[in-house]
TORDRENDO-490941 format. One line per 4 residues: their letters; for each residue z, y, x of C-alpha. Coordinates in steps of 0.5 Angstrom, whole numbers. Each point is the difference from the previous one (the first is absolute). Layout:
TORDRENDO-490941
a> Z Y X ~ ... $
END
This chain:
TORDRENDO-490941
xxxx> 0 0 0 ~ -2 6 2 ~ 5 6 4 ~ 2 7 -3 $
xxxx> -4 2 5 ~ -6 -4 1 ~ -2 2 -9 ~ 2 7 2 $
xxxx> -5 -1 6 ~ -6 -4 -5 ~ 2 5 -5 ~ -2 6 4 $
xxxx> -6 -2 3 ~ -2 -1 -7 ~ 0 7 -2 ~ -2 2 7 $
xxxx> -7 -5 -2 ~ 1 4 -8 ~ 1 -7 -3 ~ 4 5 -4 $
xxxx> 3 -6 -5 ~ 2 -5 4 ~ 4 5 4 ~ 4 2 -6 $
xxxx> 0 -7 -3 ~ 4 -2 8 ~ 4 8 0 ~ 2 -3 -7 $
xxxx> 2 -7 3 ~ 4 2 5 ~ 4 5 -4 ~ 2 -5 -5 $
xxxx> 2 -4 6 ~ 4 6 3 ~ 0 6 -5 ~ 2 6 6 $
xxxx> -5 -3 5 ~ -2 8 2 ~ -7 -1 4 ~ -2 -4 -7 $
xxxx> 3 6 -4 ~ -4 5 5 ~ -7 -4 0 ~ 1 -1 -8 $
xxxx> 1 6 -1 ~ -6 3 5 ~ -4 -6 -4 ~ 2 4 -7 $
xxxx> -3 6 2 ~ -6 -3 3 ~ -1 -2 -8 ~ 2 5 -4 $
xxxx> 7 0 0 ~ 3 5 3 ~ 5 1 -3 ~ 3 -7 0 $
xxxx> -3 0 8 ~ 6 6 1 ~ 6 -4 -4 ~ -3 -6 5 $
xxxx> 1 3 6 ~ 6 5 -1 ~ 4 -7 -1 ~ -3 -2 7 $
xxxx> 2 6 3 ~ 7 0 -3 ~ 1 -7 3 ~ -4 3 7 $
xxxx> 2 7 -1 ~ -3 2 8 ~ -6 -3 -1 ~ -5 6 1 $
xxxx> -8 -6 -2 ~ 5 1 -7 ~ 1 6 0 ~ -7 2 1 $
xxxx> -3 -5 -4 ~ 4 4 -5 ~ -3 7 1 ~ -7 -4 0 $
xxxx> 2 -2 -8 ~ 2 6 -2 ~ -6 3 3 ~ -4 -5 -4 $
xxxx> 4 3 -6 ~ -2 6 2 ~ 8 2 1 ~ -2 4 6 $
xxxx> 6 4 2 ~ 4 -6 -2 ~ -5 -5 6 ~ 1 6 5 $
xxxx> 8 0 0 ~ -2 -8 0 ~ -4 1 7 ~ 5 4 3 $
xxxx> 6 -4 -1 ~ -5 -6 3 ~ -2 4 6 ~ 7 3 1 $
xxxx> 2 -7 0 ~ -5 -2 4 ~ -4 5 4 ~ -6 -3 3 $
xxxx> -2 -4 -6 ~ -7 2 1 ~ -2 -3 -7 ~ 4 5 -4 $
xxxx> -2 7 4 ~ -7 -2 -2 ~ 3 -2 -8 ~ 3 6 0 $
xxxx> -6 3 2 ~ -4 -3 -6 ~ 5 3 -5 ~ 0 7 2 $
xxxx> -2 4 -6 ~ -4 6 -3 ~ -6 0 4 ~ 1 7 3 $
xxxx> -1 1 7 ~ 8 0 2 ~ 0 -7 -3 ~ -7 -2 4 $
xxxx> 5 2 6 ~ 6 -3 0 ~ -4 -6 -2 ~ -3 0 7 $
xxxx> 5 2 3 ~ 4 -7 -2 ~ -6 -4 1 ~ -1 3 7 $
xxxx> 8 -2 1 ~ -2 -8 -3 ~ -6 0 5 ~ 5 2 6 $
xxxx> 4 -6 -2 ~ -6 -5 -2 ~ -6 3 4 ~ -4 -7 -4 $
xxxx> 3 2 -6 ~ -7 -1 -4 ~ 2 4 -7 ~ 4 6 3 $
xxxx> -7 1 4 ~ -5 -1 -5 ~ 5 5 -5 ~ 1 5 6 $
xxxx> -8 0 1 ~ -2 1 -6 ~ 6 6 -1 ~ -3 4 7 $
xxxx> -7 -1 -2 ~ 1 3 -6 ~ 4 5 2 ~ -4 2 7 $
xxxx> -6 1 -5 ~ 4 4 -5 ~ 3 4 7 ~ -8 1 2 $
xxxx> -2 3 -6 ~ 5 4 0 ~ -2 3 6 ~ 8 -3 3 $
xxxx> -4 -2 6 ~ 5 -2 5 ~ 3 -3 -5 ~ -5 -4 -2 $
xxxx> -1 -3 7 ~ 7 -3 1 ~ -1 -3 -7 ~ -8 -2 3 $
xxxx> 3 -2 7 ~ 5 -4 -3 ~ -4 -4 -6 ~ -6 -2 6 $
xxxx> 6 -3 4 ~ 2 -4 -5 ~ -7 -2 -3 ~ -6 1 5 $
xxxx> -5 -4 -4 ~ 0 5 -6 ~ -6 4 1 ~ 2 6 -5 $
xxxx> 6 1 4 ~ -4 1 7 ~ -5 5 -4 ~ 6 4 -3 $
xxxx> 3 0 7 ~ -7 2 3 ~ 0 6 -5 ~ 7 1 1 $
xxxx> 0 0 8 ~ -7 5 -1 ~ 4 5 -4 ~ 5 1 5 $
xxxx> -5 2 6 ~ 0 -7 3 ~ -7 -2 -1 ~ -1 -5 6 $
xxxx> 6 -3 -4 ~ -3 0 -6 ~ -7 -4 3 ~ 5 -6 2 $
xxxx> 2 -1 -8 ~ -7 2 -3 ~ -2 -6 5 ~ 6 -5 -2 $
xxxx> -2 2 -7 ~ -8 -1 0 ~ 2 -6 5 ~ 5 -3 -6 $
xxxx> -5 1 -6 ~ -8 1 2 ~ -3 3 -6 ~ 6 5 -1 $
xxxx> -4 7 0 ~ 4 5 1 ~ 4 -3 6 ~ -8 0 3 $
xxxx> -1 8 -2 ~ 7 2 3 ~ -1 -4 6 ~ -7 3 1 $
xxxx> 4 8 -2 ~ 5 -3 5 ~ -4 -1 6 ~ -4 6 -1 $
xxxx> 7 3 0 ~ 0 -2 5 ~ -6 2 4 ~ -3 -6 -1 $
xxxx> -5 1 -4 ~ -4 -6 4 ~ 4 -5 -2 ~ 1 3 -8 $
xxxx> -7 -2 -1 ~ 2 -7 -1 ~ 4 -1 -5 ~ -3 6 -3 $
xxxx> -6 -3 0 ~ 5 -7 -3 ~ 3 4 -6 ~ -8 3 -2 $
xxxx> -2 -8 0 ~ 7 -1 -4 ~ -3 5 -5 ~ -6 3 1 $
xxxx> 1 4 -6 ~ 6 4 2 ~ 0 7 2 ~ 6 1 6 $
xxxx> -3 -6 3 ~ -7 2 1 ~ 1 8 1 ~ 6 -1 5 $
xxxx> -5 -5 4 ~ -5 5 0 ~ 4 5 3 ~ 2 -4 5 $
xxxx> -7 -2 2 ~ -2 7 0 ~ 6 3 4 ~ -4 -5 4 $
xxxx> -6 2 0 ~ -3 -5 -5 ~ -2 6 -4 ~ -6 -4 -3 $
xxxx> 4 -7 -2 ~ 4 4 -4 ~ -4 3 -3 ~ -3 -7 -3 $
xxxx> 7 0 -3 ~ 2 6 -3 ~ -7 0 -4 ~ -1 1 -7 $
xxxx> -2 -8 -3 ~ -7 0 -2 ~ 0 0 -8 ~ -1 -8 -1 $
xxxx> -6 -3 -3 ~ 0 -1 -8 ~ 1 -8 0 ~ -6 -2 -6 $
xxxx> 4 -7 -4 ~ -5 -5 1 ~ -5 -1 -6 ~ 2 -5 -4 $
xxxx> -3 -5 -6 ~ 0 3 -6 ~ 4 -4 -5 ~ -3 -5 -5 $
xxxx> 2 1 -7 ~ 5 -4 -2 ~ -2 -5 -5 ~ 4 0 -8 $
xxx> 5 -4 -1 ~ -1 -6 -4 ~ 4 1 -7 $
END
């Protein structure tokens, strides 16, 4: 016959695997054998919570902590429940009596974070601040990061069209740090660095960005701007000639790159391409036969 421990330890990986029901069948097994187990209390109420009984999840866990009161995993899947309820001032009393229990509790900063509320730029910081801290603690914490870039990218763009360029860089920096693949963030880092005066810097993240997504056009055009900016007007002509093929009907592509060929000189190339486009043919719809009568119905 099994231990205690070992259908605890079945039970748990059930609803690791989200076999929900044969979970809560083994939770319940063990409580009937022992009513005051509080991991079976605990995991049954984070269980309920997964299911839509938040309410009963909470009268689970709060009798497991008050067998276990200095169990900070409790107290934060607590706060998680509340913040499934929406009971959000109630979930961050929780996180913070979690973390003053157990201060690198890398899971809980990032939990708390995603029950910051009001969407307002106050808000946006304080959840980046704790995510920062969850990654401090846990560099390979995968949702403290994935939250973190999502934050940062919006709030570097957000920054940037406000004209709050510095910030907007440290936002940038940041997010390309942590998600180099993700080719809008090199493009917003390119823009940011070339509207702080640092254009070499700003060709390095258009490159990354064109490099990551071949047919993104404007990190083509900005890459071109950048490198004319740069007093390389050879070397625009590349990926301006790139962004014209992207799109040959785009207007800043084709205009640019006909101001760089005629800063060198190719004054007749760029005529070709500022050209108004000859008035197309009208097309003739092929003759076609003429249809034959329909015969009338029989009656």
């Amino acid at each position: 016959m099994a231990t205690i421990l070992e259908a605890l330890t079945l039970a748990l990986d059930l609803h690791l695997a989200g076999r929900f029901g044969e979970a809560q069948e083994l939770y319940t097994r063990i409580l009937d054998a022992e009513p005051e187990q509080p991991d079976a209390l605990h995991y049954l109420g984070v269980l309920a919570g997964q299911i839509g009984h938040g309410d009963f999840g909470l009268t689970l866990i709060d009798k497991a902590i008050v067998l276990r009161p200095e169990a900070a995993d409790m107290r934060a899947n607590r706060a998680n429940l509340l913040r499934g309820l929406n009971r959000l001032d109630e979930a961050e009393a929780g996180y913070r009596r979690a973390l003053a229990l157990r201060p690198d509790f890398a899971e809980a900063w990032t939990d708390r974070a995603f029950a910051c509320h009001g969407g307002d730029a106050a808000a946006v910081d304080v959840a980046a601040d704790l995510l920062e801290r969850a990654l401090r603690i846990e560099p390979s914490l995968e949702p403290a990061r994935e939250k973190l870039v999502a934050l940062l990218h919006a709030r570097g763009r957000l920054r940037l069209e406000t004209g709050q360029v510095t910030p907007a860089l440290v936002d940038l920096i940041r997010a390309a740090s942590l998600e180099p693949q993700d080719a809008d963030i090199a493009f917003l880092l390119g823009n940011a660095l070339f509207a702080a005066g640092l254009r070499a810097d700003s060709v390095i993240a258009f490159r990354n960005a064109l490099a990551l997504v071949p047919d993104f056009l404007s990190a083509a055009l900005n890459l071109g701007i950048a490198l004319a900016a740069t007093n390389r007007a050879d070397a625009a002509l590349a990926p301006l000639r790139h962004a014209v093929r992207i799109d040959p009907t785009h207007p800043a592509a084709r205009d640019t790159l006909a101001l760089a060929l005629r800063s060198l000189g190719r004054a007749a190339e760029a005529d070709v391409l500022t050209a108004p486009a000859a008035e197309p043919a009208p097309v003739r719809k092929p003759a076609g036969r003429r249809p034959s009568p329909r015969r009338p119905r029989k009656t």
